[in-house]
N, C-alpha and C positions, 0 to 999 in steps of 0.2 A: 335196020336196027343198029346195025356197027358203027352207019354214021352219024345217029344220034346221040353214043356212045361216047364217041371222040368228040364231039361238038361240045357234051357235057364235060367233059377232062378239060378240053381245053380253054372253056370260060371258067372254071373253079382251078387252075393252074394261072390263068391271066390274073385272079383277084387275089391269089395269093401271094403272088409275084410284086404286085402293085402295091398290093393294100400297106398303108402305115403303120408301120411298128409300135405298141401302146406298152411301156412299162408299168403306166398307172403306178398303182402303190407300191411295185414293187422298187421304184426308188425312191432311197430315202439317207436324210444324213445317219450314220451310226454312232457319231461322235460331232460336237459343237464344240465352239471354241466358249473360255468361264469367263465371268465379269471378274474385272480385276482395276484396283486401284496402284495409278503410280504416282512417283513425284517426276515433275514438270522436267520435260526433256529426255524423257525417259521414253524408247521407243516400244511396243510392244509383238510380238511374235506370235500368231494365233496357228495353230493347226488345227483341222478335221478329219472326218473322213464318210464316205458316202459307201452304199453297196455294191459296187463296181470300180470295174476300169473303165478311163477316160476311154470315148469313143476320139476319132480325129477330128470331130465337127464339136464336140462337149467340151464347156469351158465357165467358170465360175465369177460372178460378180461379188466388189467388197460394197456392201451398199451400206447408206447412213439413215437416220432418221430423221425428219423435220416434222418438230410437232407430232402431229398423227400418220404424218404420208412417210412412205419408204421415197427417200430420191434415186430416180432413173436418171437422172443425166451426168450430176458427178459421180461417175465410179471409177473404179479400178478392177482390170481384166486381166485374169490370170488363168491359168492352165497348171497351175501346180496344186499341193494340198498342203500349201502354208503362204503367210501373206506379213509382211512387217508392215503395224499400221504406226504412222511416223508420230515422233514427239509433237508436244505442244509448248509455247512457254507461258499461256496463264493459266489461272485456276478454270478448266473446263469440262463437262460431261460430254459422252456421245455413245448413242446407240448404237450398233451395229449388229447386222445380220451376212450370210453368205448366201449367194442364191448359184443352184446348179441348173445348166439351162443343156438340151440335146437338144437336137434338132425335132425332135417332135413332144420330150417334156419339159418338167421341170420343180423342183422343190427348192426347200429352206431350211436352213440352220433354227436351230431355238436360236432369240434374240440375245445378244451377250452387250454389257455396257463398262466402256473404259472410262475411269475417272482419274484427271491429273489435278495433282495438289501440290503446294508448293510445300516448299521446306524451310526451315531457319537458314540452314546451307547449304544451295546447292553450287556453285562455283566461284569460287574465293581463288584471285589471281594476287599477285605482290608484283611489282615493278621495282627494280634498282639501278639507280647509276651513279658511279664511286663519282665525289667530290672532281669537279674539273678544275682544275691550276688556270692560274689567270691566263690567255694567251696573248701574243704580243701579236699586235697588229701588223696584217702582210705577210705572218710565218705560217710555215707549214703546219697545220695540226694534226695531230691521230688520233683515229676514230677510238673512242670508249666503250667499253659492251654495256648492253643494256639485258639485264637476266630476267629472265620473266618466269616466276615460280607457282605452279598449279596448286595452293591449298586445298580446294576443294575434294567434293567426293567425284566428281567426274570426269572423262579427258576436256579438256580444251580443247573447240575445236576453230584455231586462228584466221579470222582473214585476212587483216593486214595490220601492219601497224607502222602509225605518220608522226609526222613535226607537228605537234600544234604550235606553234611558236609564232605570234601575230607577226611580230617583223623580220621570221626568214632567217634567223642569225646561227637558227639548230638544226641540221638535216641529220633524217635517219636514214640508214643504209641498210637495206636487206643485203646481210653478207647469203645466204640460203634459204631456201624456200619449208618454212617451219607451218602446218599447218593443222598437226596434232600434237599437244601436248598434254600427257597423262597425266592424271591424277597423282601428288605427290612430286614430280620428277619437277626441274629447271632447267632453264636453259641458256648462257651466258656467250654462243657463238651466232646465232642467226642473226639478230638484229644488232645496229652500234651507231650511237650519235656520234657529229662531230661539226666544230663550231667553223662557219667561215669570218673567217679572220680578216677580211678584207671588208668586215661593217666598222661602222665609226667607232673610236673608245669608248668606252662605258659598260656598265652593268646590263645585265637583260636576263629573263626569265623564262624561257622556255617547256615545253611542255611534250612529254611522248605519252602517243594517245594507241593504246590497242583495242581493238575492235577484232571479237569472238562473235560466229555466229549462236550460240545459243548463251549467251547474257546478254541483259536487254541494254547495261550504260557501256560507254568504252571504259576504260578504264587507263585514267590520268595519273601522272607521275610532271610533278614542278623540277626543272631543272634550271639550276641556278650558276652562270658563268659571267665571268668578265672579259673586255677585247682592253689588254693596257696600250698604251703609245710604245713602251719598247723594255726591253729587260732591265732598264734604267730609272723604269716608271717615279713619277714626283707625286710626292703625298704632302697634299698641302691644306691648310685650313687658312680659310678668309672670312674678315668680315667687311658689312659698308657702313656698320657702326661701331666704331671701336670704344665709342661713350654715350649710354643711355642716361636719360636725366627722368628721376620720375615726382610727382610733388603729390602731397597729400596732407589732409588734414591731422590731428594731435589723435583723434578718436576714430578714426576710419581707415579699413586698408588703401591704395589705391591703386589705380586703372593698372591692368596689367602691360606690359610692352615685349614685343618677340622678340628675343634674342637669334636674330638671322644667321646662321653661318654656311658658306659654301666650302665648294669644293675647290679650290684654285689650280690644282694639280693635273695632271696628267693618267694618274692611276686611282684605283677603286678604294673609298676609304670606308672602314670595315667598325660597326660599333661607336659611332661618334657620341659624345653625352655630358653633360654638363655638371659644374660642382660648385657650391662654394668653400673654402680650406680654412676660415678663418675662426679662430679660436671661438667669438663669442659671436650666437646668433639670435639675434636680440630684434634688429632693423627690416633684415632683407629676407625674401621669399620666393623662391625660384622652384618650375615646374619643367622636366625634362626626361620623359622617357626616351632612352636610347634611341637612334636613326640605325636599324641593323647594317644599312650599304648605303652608299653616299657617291654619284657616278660622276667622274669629273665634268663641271662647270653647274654641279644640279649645288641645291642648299635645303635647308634644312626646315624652312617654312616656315608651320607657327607652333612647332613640334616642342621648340626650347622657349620659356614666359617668365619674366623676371616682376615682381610686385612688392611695394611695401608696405608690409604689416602696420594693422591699427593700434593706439595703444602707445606711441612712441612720444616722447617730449618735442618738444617744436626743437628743430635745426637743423642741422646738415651733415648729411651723411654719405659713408662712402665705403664702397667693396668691389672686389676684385674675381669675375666669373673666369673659371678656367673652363677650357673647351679642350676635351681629349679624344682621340680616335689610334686604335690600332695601329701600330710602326709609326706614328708618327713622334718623331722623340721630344718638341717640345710644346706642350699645349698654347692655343690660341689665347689672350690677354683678353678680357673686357671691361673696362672699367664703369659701376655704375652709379651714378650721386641720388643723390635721396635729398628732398626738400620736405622738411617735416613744419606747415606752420600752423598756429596757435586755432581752433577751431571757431573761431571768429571771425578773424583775418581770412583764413578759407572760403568760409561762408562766402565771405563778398569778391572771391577772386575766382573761386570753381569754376564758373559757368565759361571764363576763359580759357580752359584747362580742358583739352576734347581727349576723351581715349581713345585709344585704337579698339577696333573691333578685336572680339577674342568669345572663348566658353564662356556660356552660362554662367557655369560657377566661379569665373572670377569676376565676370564685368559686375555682378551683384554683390560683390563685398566679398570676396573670399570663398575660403571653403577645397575643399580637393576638387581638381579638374576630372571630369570622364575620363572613365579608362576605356580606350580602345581600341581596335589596332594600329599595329605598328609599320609606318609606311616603312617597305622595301623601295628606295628609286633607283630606277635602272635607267640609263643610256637618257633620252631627253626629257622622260613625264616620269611621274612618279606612278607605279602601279604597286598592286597591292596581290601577294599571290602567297596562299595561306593565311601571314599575319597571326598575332598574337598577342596581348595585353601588354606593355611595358612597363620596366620598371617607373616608381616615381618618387622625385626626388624632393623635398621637400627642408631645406636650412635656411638658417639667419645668419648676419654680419654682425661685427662689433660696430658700434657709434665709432666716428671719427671723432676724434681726440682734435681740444683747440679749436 
């Protein structure tokens, strides 16, 4: 009898021993993390809590939703009781739930859903870099700081920032390794351009580009320098027509012609632009928004248009284009004749008479030219970085006398 005793003890001691531990309902979360809406880039911070303590083998998943299925394979595996689920940067919804797994149960969060949205502002940078003085070619140059100021409501958070500068004439220098910058604050020591001096003369247009991991463009800043020939630099205006001739009929404007002007000099000429000074403007019609930079041996294209007004008595005329540009102390001369003949005599001679290609609105008789941007030329091509409408000039000449 005793040993059937013990035989019983010891098969109801083995099943209790063995058998698997069943929490069933008795776990459960007692706290879910809430839906909450943020603006974009904004990471969010969830905690819960369940009725117990972690066992060593108990550990929790951050799981998402697709459509109607929970996803098991992208998660994240934590053993804490809080989880940062990371920003976004478009406008995006996502469900999520927490799942608590032991080794032999397991339960769930109420579902909670995060919504990011964007804002009017969420990070507003400023770039600067103080005017660079001309440098003389082959000298030594020092680097300029380039400050980069956080408006916005967030930190910056930087990862680099480069030359865009298509022909290499601008490098940037990470003087320190800058790669939060707060909300509000600036910074004028980590980063500094500086121009190598050892490219050809002329103008050029560079560009410093920062790139932040949570804004989606880099953000561009135009920087504008010139390399001179030497502290001596020559500022010179030329032209290859120092006399235009134009002919037109008694009753009709006619064909316009460019008034070409180069750079002849050695240094950067600043604001070039054309005038007429003569009392009475009766004959002549000239069209010339300013050239804002002008790089030695570049010109000035078909920027500057000289034409004669319709409406004139048949003869011959004649005025005097002054060409002006920045430190240069005496403006370029162009002398231009005017052939005015009787609308008859025209008729039968026009067809001899070819224009130069030009606008619309002169090759058709007159009229104001298009306004629109203003070429900046740097170093060999003319390029175009910002630009802006220029002014436009528009007088007449006195008839020559005799």
């Amino acid at each position: 009898m005793k040993r059937i005793l013990v035989l019983i003890l010891a098969i109801a001691f083995t099943a209790v021993l063995f058998a698997a531990p069943s929490f069933g309902d008795d776990i459960k979360f007692t706290e879910s993390p809430k839906s909450i809406t943020l603006e974009n880039r904004q990471s969010y911070v969830v905690s819960w809590k369940i009725n117990r303590e972690l066992g060593d083998n108990d550990y929790f998943l951050i799981q998402t939703r697709d459509d109607e299925t929970w996803d098991w394979g992208n998660v994240e595996v934590v053993r804490e009781f809080n989880y940062e689920i990371p920003n976004y940067f478009s406008d995006v919804s996502y469900q999520y739930r927490i799942a608590f797994f032991t080794e032999f149960e397991e339960c769930y969060s109420d579902p909670f859903t995060v919504t990011w949205v964007k804002p009017d502002d969420i990070t507003s940078v400023e770039l600067f870099v103080p005017e660079i003085e001309d440098v003389p070619r082959g000298s030594e140059t020092k680097p300029v700081p380039v400050t980069i100021t956080n408006t916005g409501k967030y930190d910056l958070k930087i990862s680099y920032v480069e030359s865009g500068d298509p022909e290499g004439a601008l490098d940037v220098i990470e003087n320190k390794k800058l790669t939060v910058l707060k909300a509000g604050e600036s910074d004028s020591t980590s980063y500094s351009v500086k121009v190598k001096s050892e490219f050809s003369v002329g103008g050029y247009c560079g560009t410093v580009a920062l790139y932040a991991s949570n804004i989606d463009e880099p953000v561009l800043l135009d920087v504008y320098f010139s390399i001179i020939d030497s502290e001596n630099a020559i500022l010179k205006l030329d032209t290859d027509t120092p006399v235009i001739t134009l002919r037109t009929g008694a009753s009709v404007p006619s064909e316009y012609k460019s008034i070409t002007v180069k750079n002849a000099g050695t240094g950067v000429l600043e604001n070039v632009r054309i005038v007429i000074e003569d009392d009475s403007r009766s004959v002549f019609e000239i069209y010339g928004p300013s050239v804002d930079r002008l790089g030695p041996g570049n010109d000035t294209g078909d920027n500057f248009t000289v034409a004669l007004l319709g409406g004139n008595e048949p003869g011959d005329y004649e005025t005097t284009v002054k060409v002006y540009a920045d430190d240069v102390e005496e403006p370029l001369l162009i002398t231009v004749k005017g052939n005015v003949y009787a609308d008859e005599e025209w008729e039968k001679i026009k067809d001899d008479v070819k224009p130069e290609k030009g606008p619309d609105s002169l090759a058709n008789g007159g009229g104001m030219p298009v306004w629109g941007t203003v070429l900046i030329v740097t170093g060999a091509a003319a390029v175009i970085c910002g630009g802006a409408a220029g002014a436009v000039f528009a007088v007449k000449s006195k008839k020559k006398k005799g």
